[in-house]
TORTI-238485 format. One line per 8 residues: their letters; for each residue z, x, y of C-alpha. Coordinates in nm, 2 decimals, always signed. Layout:
// TORTI-238485
A) Z,X,Y; ...
// end
This chain:
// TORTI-238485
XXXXXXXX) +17.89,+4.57,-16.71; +17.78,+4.39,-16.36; +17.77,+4.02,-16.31; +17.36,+4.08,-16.28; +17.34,+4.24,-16.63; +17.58,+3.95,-16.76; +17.31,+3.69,-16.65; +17.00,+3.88,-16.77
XXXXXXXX) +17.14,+3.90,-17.08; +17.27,+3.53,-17.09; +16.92,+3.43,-16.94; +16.70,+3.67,-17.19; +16.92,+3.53,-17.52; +16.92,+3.18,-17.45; +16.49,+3.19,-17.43; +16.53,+3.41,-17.72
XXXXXXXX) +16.70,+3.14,-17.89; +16.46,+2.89,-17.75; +16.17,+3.11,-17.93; +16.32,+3.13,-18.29; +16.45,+2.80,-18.27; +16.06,+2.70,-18.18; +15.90,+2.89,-18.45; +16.18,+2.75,-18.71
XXXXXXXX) +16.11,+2.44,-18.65; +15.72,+2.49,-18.59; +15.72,+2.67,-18.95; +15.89,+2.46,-19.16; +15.69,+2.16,-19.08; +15.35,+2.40,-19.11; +15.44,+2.57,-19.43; +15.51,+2.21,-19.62
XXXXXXXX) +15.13,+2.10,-19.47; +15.01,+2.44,-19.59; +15.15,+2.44,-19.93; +15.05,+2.05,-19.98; +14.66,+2.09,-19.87; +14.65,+2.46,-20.01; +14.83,+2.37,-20.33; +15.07,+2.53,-20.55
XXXXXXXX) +14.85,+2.77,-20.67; +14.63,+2.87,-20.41; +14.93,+2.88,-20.20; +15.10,+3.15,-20.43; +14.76,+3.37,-20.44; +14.77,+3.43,-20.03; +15.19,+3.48,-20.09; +15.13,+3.76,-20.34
XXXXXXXX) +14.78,+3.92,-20.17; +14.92,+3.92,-19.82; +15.28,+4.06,-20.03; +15.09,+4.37,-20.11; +15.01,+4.41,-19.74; +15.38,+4.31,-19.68; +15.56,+4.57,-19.86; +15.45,+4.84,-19.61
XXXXXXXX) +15.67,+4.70,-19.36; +15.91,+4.92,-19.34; +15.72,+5.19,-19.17; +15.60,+4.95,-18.90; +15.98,+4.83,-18.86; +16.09,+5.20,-18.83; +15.84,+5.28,-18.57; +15.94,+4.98,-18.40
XXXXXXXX) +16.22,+5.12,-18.36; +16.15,+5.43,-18.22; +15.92,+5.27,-17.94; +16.17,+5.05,-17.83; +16.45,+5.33,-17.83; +16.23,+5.60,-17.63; +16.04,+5.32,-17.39; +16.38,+5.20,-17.30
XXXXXXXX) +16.55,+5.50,-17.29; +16.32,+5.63,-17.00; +16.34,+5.33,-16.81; +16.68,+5.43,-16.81; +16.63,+5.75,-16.69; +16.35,+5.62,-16.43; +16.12,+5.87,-16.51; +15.81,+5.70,-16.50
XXXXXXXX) +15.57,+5.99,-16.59; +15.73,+6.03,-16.94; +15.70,+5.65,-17.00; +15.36,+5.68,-16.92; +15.29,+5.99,-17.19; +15.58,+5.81,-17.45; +15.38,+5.44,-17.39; +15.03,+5.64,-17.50
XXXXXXXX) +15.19,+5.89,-17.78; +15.36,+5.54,-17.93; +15.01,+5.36,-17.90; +14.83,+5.67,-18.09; +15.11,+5.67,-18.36; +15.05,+5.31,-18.43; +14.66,+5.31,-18.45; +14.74,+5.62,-18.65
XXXXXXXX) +14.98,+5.44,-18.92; +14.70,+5.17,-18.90; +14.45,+5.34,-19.08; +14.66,+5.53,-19.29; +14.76,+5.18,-19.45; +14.40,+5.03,-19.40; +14.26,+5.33,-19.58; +14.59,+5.26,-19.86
XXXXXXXX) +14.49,+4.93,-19.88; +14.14,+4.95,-19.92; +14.15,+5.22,-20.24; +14.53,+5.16,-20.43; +14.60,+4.82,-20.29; +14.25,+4.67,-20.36; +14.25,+4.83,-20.71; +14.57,+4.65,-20.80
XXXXXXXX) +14.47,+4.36,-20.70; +14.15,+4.34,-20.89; +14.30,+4.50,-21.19; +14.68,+4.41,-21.21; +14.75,+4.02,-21.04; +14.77,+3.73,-21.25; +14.50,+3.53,-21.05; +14.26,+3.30,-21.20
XXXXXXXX) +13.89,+3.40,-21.24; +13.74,+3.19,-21.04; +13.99,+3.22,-20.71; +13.97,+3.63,-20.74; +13.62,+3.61,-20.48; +13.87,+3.40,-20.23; +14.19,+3.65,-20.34; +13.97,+3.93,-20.23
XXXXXXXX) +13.88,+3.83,-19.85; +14.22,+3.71,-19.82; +14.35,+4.00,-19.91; +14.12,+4.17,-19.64; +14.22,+3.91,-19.36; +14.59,+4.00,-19.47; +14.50,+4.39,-19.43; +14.35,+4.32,-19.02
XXXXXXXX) +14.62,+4.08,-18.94; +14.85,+4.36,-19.02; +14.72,+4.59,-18.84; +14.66,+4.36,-18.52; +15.12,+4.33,-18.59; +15.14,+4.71,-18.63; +14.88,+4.77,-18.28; +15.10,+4.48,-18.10
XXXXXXXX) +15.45,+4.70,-18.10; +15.42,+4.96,-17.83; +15.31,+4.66,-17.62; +15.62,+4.43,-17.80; +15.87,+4.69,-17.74; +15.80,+4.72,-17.33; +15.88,+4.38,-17.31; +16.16,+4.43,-17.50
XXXXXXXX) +16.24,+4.76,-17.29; +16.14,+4.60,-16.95; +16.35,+4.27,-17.03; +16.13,+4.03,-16.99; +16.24,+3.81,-17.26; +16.06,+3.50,-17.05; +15.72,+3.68,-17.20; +15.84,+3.58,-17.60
XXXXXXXX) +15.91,+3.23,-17.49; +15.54,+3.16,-17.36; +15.37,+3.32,-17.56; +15.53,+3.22,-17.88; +15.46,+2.85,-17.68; +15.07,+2.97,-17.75; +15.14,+3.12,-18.12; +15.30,+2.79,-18.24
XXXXXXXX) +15.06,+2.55,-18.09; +14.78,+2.80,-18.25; +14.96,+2.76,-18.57; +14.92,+2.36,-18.55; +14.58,+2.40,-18.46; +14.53,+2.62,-18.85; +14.69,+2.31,-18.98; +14.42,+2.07,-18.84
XXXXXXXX) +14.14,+2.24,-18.86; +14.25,+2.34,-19.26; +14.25,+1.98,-19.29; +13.92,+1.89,-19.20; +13.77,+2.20,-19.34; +13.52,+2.17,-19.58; +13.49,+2.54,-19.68; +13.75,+2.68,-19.92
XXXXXXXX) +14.07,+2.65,-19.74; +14.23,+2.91,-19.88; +13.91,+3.16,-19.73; +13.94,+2.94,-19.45; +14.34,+2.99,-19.42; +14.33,+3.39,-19.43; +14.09,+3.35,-19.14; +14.24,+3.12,-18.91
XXXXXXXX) +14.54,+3.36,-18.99; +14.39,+3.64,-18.87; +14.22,+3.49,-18.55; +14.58,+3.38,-18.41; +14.71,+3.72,-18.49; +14.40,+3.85,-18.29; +14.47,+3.63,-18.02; +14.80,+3.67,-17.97
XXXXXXXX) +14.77,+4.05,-17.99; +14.49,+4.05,-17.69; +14.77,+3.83,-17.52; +15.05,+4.05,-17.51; +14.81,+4.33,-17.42; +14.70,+4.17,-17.12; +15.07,+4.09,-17.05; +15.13,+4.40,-17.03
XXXXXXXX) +14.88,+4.54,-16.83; +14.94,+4.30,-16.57; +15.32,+4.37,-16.55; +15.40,+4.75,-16.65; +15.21,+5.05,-16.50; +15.31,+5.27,-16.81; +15.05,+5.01,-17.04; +14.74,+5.18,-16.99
XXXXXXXX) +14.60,+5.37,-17.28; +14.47,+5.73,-17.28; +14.47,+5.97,-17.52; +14.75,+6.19,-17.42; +14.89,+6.43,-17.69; +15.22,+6.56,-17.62; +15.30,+6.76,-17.96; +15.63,+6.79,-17.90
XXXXXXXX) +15.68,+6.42,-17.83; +15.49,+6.34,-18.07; +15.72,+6.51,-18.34; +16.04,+6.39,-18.16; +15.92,+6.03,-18.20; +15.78,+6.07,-18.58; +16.11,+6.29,-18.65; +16.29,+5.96,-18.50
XXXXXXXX) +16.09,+5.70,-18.72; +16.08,+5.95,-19.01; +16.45,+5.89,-19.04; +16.48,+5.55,-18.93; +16.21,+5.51,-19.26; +16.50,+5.70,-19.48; +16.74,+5.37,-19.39; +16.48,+5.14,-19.41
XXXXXXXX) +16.37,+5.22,-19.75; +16.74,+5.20,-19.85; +16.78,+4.87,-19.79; +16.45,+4.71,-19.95; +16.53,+4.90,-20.20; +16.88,+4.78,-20.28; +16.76,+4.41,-20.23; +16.50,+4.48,-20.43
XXXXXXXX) +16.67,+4.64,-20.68; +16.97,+4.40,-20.72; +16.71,+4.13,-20.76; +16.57,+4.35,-21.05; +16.95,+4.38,-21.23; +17.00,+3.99,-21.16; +16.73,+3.92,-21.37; +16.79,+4.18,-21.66
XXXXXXXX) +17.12,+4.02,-21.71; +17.05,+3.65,-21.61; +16.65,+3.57,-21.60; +16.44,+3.42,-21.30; +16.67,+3.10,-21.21; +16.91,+3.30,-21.08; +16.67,+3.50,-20.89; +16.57,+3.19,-20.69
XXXXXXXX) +16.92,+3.09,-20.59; +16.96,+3.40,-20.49; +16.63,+3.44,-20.32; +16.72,+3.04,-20.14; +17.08,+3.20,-20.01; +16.92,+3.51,-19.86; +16.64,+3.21,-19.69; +16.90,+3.00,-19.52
XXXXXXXX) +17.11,+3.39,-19.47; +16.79,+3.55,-19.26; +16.77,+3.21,-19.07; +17.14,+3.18,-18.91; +17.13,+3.56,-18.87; +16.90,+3.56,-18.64; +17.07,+3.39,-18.39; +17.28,+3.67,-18.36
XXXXXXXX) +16.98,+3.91,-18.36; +16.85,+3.74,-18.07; +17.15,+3.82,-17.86; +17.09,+4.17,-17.98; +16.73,+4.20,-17.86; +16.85,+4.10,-17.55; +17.19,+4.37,-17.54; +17.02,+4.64,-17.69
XXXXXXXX) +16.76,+4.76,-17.35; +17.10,+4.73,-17.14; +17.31,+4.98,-17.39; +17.02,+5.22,-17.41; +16.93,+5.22,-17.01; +17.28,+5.27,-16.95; +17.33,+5.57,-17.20; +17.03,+5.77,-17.05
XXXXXXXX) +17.17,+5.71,-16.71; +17.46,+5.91,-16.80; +17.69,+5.57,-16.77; +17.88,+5.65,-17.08; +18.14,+5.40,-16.99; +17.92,+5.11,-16.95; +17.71,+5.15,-17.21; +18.04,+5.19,-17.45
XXXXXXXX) +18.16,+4.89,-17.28; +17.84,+4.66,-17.42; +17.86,+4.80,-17.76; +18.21,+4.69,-17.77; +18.13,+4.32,-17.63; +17.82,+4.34,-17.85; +18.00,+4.37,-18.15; +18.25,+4.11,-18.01
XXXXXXXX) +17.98,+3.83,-17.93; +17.75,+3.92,-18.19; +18.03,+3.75,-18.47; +18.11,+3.51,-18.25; +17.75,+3.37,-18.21; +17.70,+3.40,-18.57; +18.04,+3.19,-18.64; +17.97,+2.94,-18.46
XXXXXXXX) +17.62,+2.85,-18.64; +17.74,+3.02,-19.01; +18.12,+2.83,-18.99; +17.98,+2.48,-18.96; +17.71,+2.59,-19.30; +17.95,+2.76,-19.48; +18.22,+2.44,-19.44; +17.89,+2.21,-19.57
XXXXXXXX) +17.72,+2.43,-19.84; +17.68,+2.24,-20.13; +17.59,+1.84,-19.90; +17.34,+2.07,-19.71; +17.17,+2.27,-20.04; +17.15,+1.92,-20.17; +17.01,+1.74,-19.86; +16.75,+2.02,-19.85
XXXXXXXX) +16.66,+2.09,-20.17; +16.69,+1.78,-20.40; +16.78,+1.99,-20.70; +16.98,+2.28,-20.65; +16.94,+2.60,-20.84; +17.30,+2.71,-21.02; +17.52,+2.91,-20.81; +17.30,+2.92,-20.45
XXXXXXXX) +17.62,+2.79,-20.26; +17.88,+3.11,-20.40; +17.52,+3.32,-20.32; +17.49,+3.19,-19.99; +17.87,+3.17,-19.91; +17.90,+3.56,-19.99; +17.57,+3.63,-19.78; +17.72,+3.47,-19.47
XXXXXXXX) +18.03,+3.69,-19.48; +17.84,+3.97,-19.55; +17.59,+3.90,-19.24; +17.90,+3.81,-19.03; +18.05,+4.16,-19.07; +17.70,+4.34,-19.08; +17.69,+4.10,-18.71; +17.96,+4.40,-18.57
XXXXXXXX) +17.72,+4.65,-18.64; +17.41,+4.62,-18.44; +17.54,+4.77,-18.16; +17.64,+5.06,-18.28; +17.30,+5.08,-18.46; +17.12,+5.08,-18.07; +17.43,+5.32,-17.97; +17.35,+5.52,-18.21
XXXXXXXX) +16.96,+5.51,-18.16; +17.01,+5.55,-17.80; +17.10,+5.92,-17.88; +16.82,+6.03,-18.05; +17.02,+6.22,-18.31; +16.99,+5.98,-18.62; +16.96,+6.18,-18.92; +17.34,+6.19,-19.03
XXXXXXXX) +17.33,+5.81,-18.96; +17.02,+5.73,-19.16; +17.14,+5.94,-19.44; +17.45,+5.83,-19.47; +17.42,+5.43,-19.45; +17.13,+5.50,-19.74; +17.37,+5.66,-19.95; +17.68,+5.37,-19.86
XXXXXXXX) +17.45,+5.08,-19.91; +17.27,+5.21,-20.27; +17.64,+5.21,-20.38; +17.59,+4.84,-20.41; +17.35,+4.87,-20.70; +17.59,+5.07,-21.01; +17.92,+4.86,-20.84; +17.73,+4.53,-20.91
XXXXXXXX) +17.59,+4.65,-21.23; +17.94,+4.74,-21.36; +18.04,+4.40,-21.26; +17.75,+4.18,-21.47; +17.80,+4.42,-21.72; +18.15,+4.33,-21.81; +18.11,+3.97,-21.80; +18.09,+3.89,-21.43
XXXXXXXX) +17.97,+3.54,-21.30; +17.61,+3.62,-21.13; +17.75,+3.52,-20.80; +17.97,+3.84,-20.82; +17.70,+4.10,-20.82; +17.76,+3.96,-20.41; +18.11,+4.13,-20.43; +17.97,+4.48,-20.39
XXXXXXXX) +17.72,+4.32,-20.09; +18.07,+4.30,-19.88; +18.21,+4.58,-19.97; +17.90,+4.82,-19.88; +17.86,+4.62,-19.60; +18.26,+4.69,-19.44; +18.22,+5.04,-19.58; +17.86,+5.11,-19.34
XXXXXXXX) +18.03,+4.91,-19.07; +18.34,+5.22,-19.00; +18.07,+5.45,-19.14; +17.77,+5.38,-18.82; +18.13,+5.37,-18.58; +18.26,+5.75,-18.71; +17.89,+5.87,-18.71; +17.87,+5.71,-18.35
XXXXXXXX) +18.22,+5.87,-18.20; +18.09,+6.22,-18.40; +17.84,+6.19,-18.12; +18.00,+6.04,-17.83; +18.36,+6.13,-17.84; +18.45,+5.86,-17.53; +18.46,+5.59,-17.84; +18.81,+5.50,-18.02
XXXXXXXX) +18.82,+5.43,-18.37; +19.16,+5.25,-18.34; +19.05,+5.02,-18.07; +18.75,+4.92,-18.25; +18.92,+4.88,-18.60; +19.20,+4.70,-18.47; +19.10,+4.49,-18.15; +18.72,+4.46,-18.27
XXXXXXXX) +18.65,+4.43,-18.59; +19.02,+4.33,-18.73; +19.07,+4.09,-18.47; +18.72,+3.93,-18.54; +18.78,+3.91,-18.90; +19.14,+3.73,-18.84; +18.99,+3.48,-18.55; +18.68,+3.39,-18.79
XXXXXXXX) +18.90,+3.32,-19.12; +19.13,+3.06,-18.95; +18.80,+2.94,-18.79; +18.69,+2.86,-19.14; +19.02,+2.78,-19.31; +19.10,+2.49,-18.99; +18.75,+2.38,-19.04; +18.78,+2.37,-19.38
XXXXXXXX) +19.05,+2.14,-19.42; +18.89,+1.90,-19.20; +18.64,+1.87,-19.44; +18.83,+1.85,-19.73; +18.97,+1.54,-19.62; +18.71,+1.32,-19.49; +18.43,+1.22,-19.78; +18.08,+1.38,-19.86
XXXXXXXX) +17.81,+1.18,-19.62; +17.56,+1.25,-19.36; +17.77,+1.13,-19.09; +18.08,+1.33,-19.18; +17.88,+1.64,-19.21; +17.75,+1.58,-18.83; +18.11,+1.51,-18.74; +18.28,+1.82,-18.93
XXXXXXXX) +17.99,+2.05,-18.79; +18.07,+1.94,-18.47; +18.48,+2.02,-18.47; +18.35,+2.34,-18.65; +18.17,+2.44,-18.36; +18.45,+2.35,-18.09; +18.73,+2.50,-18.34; +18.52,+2.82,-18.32
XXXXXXXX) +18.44,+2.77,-17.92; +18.83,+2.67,-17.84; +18.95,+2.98,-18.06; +18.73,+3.25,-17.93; +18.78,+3.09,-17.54; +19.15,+3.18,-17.64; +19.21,+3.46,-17.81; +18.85,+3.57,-17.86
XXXXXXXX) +18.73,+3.68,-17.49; +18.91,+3.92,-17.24; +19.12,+3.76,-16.95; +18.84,+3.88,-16.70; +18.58,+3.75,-16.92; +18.76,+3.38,-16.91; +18.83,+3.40,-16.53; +18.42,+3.49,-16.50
XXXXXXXX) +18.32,+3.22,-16.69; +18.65,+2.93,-16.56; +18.46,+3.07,-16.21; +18.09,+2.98,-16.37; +18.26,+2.61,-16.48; +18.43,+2.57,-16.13; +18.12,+2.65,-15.95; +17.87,+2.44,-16.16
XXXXXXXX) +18.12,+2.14,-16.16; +18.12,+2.16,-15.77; +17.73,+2.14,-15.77; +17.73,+1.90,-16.01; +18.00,+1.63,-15.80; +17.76,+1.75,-15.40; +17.45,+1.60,-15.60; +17.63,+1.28,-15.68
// end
């Protein structure tokens, strides 16, 4: 890995982490003014009609997927004729998937709605044209990822940052203007919804076209590119369906044995889980272009090199933000949620271990992708993680707490960690299975639970306030930062960064 890839992807994850931490912040506060002008009721009408929409998803995430891995994979190659003909066969996949779900949407989905949904008489006229601004503004998201995953592809992370800048001001504007809006505001709301989605789709389009010669559209079809990117997506779609389906599912058995409280704390946990994960998915959006250019270029040896930090820094990013939470559970559930549903912390606890060692595993997912041959992987992490649903059912059904339905989560989750790795070396013989059980994933697991158990006991023994949860979050973090500075980095990655220190220190003491 060179000392200019190091920085781009130090640069591109830090604005990365500028963006989420901008749209957190941006969407927490909206969401409360949302919920307190739209009210409780309207507010769950757009939440189930736009749901609907929602639970397509997975198609437009495994497409996603498929764009970014080809896009980036002939950057890597530099073949900048294919780009062209994979940027315009990506484009006329999307618009294609587009109206496949608009014409879904407008014969199954608008029947259930009108037929099956619990909504009040007199909001279903409103239900109904928010349910058709939910079915545009989903195809403006699905239309927006060929153009999303160049920027992804072409690095230029700075392009997220600005114009998620627009997208959240655009956001506070919807708040104002549903203020002072005299029309139904929850009409009004699907709208104003769809118009930022519109412009922020013309946005990175233009973006594009300013900055990549491959982001010009013509109708170009390549049949046999066409079927090796659908064939990609098709199985990416096999994974992807596993997984809602397991969460989806386990939610389902939760509730046969326990009823709809413990369905929220479990729903709460997974919130606050999705949240700190994504810090270390940020670093990941900004690894993953590097490991797949690399690949294509026939640098084997680098690109096994990031996987290998990837997994590394991708636990150590999420422990330093999940540590300090999982140290604090119950003070923070209670600071943030007044009243705090029966067994969210244990939910929440398990989640974060579970994310932490799923964390090891996005780069072998891009590793993986990055060779085109994903059927045997797809296949085989649907089958590992469904295995979660009869292990947890066997455990409620002999008595076990609800929190313990997690235990399987874990399990599944270290199982489909060694399972992407000996899928991986089936394909690329260069990696080693000892090195990566032992000095990755072993070592990560022992550095992270003394981590915790150090932190821990800090806590224990200072009392339950506001200020002592700043102050314990705080050693948490430089526990974590001294313990992966000594043990959890290589000796040239240390010298790099005492070098960094030295250098910034002596610029620091010429400017005073």
């Amino acid at each position: 890995m060179t000392t200019s890839s190091n920085k781009r992807i130090a640069k591109n994850t830090l604005l990365l982490y500028f963006r989420m931490l901008l749209t957190i912040v941006v969407g927490l506060y909206t969401s409360r003014v949302v919920l307190n002008t739209l009210g409780v009721s309207d507010y769950g009408v757009y939440n189930v009609v736009g749901g609907i929409v929602a639970m397509l998803s997975f198609l437009n995430s495994a497409l996603t997927a498929a764009s970014q891995r080809f896009i980036a994979f002939e950057l890597g190659r530099g073949d900048i004729s294919k780009l062209k003909k994979i940027f315009c066969t990506s484009v006329t996949i999307h618009a294609t998937l587009a109206v496949i779900i608009f014409v879904i949407a407008e014969t199954v989905g608008l029947w259930f709605i009108n037929t099956h949904l619990n909504i009040d008489a007199n909001r279903m006229v409103a239900a109904n044209w928010v349910y058709q601004f939910s079915i545009f503004t989903f195809m403006l998201t699905i239309l927006s990822v060929p153009y999303n995953s160049c920027i992804v592809a072409h690095e230029h992370m700075n392009a997220f940052a600005y114009i998620s800048i627009l997208e959240v001001t655009l956001k506070l504007l919807i708040v104002y203007l549903l203020l002072v809006a005299n029309y139904d505001k929850l009409i009004t709301y699907g709208v104003l919804v769809f118009a930022v989605a519109l412009v922020v789709r013309l946005t990175y389009g233009v973006y594009c076209k300013r900055h990549f010669e491959e982001c010009t559209y013509h109708f170009n079809f390549d049949k046999q590119l066409f079927k090796e990117m659908f064939s990609f997506a098709g199985w990416s779609v096999v994974g992807n369906l596993g997984f809602s389906f397991k969460d989806q599912a386990a939610n389902v058995i939760l509730n046969l044995f326990f009823g709809t409280v413990v369905n929220a704390a479990r729903g709460v946990a997974l919130q606050v889980n999705g949240i700190i994960a994504g810090f270390s998915t940020n670093f990941m959006m900004a690894l993953n272009p590097q490991i797949t250019k690399q690949y294509a270029s026939g640098d084997i040896e680098s690109s096994m090199k990031l996987v290998y930090a990837g997994s590394r820094f991708s636990f150590f990013l999420l422990a330093f933000i999940a540590i300090p939470v999982m140290i604090n559970l119950d003070y923070l559930l209670k600071l943030w949620l007044g009243t705090v549903p029966e067994y969210t912390s244990d939910f929440l606890f398990l989640a974060l271990v579970a994310a932490l060692i799923n964390s090891m595993s996005h780069p072998l997912v891009t590793a993986l992708q990055a060779t085109g041959k994903i059927k045997v992987f797809q296949i085989s992490i649907c089958i590992v993680m469904l295995c979660e649903l009869p292990l947890a059912y066997i455990i409620l059904h002999f008595g076990g707490k609800p929190y313990m339905a997690m235990y399987p989560t874990v399990l599944v989750v270290f199982v489909g960690l060694f399972t992407r790795f000996i899928v991986l070396k089936r394909q690329v013989p260069a990696y080693k299975l000892r090195y990566f059980a032992f000095f990755i994933v072993g070592k990560n697991i022992l550095l992270g639970t003394f981590c915790f158990i150090a932190a821990y006991y800090v806590h224990k023994a200072l009392p339950v306030n506001f200020g002592t949860f700043i102050l314990t979050s705080v050693i948490a973090c430089v526990i974590v930062a001294l313990v992966v500075y000594a043990f959890g980095i290589t000796h040239n990655e240390r010298m790099n960064l005492n070098e960094k220190f030295k250098i910034k220190h002596l610029k620091t003491n010429r400017i005073r």
